[in-house]
BADO-826495 format. One line per field, with one value per residue: residue number from 1; x, z, y of N, C-alpha, C in turn. Coordinates in Angstrom, 3 decimals. Example, Ala and Ser with C-alpha at 12.3 -4.5 7.8 and 13.67 -1.06 7.14 Angstrom:
BEGIN
pake	[1,2]
n.u	[13.190,12.850]
n.w	[7.800,7.080]
n.v	[-5.690,-2.250]
ca.u	[12.300,13.670]
ca.w	[7.800,7.140]
ca.v	[-4.500,-1.060]
c.u	[13.200,12.900]
c.w	[7.800,7.870]
c.v	[-3.300,0.030]
REM end
This chain:
BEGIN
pake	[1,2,3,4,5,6,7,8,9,10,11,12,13,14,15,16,17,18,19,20,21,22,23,24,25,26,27,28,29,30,31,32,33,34,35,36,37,38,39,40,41,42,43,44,45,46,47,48,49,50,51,52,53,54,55,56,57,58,59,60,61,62,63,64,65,66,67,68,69,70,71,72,73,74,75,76,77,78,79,80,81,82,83,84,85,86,87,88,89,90,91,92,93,94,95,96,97,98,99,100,101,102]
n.u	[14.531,12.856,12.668,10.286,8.650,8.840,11.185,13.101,15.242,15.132,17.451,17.871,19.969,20.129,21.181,23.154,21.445,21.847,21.358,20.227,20.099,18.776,19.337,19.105,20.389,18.544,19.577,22.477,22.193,23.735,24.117,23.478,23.905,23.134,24.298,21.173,19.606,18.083,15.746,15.589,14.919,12.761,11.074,11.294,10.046,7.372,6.721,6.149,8.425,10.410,11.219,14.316,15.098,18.633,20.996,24.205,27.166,27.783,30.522,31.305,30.987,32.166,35.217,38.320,40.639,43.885,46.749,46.786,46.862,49.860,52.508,54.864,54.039,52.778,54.470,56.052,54.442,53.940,56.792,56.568,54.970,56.645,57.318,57.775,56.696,54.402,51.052,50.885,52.569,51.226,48.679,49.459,50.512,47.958,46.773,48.403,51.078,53.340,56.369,56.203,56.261,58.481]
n.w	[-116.730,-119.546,-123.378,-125.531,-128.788,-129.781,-129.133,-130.195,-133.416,-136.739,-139.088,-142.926,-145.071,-148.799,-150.682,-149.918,-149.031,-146.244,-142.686,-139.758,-135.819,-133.830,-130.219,-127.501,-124.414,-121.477,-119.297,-119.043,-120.972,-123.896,-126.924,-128.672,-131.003,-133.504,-135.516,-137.891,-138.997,-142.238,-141.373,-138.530,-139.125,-140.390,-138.440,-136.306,-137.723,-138.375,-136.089,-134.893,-134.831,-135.614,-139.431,-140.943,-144.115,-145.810,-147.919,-149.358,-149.254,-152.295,-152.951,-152.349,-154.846,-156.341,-158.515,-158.252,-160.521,-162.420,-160.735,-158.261,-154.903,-153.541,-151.567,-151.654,-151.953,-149.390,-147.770,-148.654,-148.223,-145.670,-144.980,-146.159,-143.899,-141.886,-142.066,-140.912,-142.595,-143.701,-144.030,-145.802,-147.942,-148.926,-149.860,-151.800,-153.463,-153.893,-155.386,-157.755,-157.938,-157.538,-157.896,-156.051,-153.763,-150.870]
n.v	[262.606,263.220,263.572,265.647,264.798,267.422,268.443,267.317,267.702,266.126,266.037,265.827,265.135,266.471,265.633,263.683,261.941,261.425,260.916,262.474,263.347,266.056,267.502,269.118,268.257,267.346,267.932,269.411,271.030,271.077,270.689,268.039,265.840,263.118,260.183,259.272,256.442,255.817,254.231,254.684,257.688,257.411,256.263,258.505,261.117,259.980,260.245,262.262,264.220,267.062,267.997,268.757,269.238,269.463,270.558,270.003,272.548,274.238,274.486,271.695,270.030,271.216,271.100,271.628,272.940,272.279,270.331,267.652,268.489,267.491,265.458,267.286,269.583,270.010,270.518,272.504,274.847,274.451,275.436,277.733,278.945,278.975,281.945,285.137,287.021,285.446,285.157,287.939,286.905,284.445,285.663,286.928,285.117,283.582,286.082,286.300,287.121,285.714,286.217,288.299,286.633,285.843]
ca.u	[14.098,12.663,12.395,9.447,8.739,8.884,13.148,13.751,14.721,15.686,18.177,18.414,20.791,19.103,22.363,23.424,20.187,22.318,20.480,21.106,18.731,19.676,18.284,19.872,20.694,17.894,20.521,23.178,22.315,24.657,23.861,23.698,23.747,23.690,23.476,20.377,19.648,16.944,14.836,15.344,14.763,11.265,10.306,11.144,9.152,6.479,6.315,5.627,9.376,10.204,12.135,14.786,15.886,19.460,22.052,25.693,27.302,27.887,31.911,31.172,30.565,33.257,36.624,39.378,41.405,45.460,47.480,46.010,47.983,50.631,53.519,55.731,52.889,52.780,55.978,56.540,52.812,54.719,57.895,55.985,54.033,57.443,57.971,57.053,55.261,53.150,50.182,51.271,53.337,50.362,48.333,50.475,50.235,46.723,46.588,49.647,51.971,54.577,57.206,56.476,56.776,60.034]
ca.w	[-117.685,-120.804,-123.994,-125.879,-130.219,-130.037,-128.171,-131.401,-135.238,-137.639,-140.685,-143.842,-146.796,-149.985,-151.843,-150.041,-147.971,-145.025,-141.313,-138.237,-135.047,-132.578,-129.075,-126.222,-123.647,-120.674,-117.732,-118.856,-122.123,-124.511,-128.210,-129.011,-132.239,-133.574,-136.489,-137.472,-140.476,-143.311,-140.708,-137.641,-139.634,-140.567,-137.013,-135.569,-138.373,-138.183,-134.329,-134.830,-134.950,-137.059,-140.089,-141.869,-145.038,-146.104,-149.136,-148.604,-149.705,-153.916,-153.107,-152.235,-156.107,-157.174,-158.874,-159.069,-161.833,-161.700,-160.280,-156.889,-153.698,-152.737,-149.733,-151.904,-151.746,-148.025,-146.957,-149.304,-146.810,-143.940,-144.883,-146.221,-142.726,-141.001,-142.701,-140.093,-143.724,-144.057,-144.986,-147.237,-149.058,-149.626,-150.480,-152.916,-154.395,-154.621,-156.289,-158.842,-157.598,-157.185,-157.610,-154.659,-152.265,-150.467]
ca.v	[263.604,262.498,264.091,264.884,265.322,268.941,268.942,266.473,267.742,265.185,266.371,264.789,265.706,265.451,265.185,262.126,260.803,261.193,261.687,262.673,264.079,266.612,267.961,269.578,267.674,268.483,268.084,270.009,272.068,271.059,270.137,266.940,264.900,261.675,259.734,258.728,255.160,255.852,253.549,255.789,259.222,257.680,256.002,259.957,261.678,259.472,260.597,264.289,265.175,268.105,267.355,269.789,268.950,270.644,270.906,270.328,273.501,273.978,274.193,270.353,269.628,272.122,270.166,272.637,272.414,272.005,268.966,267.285,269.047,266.203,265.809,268.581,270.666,270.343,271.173,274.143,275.229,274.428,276.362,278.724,279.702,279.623,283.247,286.507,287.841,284.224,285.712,288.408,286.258,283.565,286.648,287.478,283.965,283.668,286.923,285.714,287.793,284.893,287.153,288.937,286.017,285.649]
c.u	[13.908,12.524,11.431,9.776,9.102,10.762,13.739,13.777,15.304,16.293,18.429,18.901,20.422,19.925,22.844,22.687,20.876,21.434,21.111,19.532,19.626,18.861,19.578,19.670,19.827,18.566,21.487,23.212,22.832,23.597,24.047,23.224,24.138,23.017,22.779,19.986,18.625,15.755,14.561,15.040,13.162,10.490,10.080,9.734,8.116,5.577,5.861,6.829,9.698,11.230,12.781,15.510,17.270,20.285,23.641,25.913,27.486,29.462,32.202,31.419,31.728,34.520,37.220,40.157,42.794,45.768,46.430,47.211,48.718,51.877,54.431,55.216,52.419,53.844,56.596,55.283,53.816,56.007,57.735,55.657,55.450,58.019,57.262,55.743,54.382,51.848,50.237,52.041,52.002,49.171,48.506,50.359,49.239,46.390,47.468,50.463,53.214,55.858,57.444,56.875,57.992,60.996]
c.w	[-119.046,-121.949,-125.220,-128.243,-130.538,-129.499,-129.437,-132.990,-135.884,-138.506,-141.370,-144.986,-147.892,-150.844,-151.126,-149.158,-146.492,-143.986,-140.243,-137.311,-134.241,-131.482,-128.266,-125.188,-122.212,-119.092,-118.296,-120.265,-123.319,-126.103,-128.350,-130.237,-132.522,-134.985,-136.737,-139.192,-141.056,-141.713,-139.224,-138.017,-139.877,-139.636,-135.906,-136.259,-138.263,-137.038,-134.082,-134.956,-136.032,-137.821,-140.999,-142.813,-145.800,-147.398,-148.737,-149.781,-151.220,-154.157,-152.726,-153.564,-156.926,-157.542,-159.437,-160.327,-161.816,-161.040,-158.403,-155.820,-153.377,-151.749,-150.509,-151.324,-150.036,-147.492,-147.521,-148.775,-145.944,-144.026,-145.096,-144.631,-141.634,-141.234,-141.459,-141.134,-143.842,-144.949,-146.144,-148.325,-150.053,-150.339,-152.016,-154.323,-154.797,-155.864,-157.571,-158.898,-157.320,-157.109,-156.385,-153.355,-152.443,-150.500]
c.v	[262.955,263.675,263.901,264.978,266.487,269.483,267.994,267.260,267.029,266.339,265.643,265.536,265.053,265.446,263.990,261.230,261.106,261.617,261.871,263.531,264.851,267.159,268.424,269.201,268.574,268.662,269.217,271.446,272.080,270.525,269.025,266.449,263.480,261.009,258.947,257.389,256.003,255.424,254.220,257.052,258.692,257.207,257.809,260.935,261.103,259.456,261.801,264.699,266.045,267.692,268.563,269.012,270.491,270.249,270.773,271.542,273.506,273.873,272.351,269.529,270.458,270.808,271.142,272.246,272.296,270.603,268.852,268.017,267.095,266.585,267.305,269.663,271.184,270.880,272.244,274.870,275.750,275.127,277.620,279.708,279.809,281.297,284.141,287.021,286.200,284.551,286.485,287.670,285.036,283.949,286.925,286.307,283.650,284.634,286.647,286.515,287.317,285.429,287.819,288.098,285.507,284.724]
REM end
């Protein structure tokens, strides 16, 4: 089974050039991807394959503000989620309700 231009779409991210192609596999169906160089994204396109250009999301570019999360920060998580309330309590913290959690 071969596949032809039209079972091929190239993607390239125009925030960091990156590529990649994908097709579905014609034995079993499945999605397949793979990444593809500068030099393979323009031997495909150059073939008839279709080409989508995409955006990584704008929370990509975001820089929260506050200290970096470090190991403290993990294990007051992880003691956290051993609680029955877990969620409400981390709820609670987002909202700044610190008080309220347990």
């Amino acid at each position: 089974m071969t596949l032809g231009t039209g079972d091929i779409t190239v993607r390239v991210c125009s925030d960091d050039a990156s590529g990649a192609y994908l097709f579905r596999c014609p034995r079993c169906a499945q999605a397949v991807t793979r990444p593809a160089s500068e030099r393979i994204v323009d031997v495909l396109v150059s073939s008839g394959v279709r080409l989508e250009v995409w955006r990584l999301p704008s929370e990509f570019r975001e820089r929260p503000d506050g200290p970096p999360f470090g190991p403290d920060d993990v294990l007051d998580f992880h003691e956290r989620l051993q609680s029955p309330r877990w969620f409400e309590d981390l709820v609670a913290l987002v909202h700044g309700s610190e008080g309220a959690v347990g």
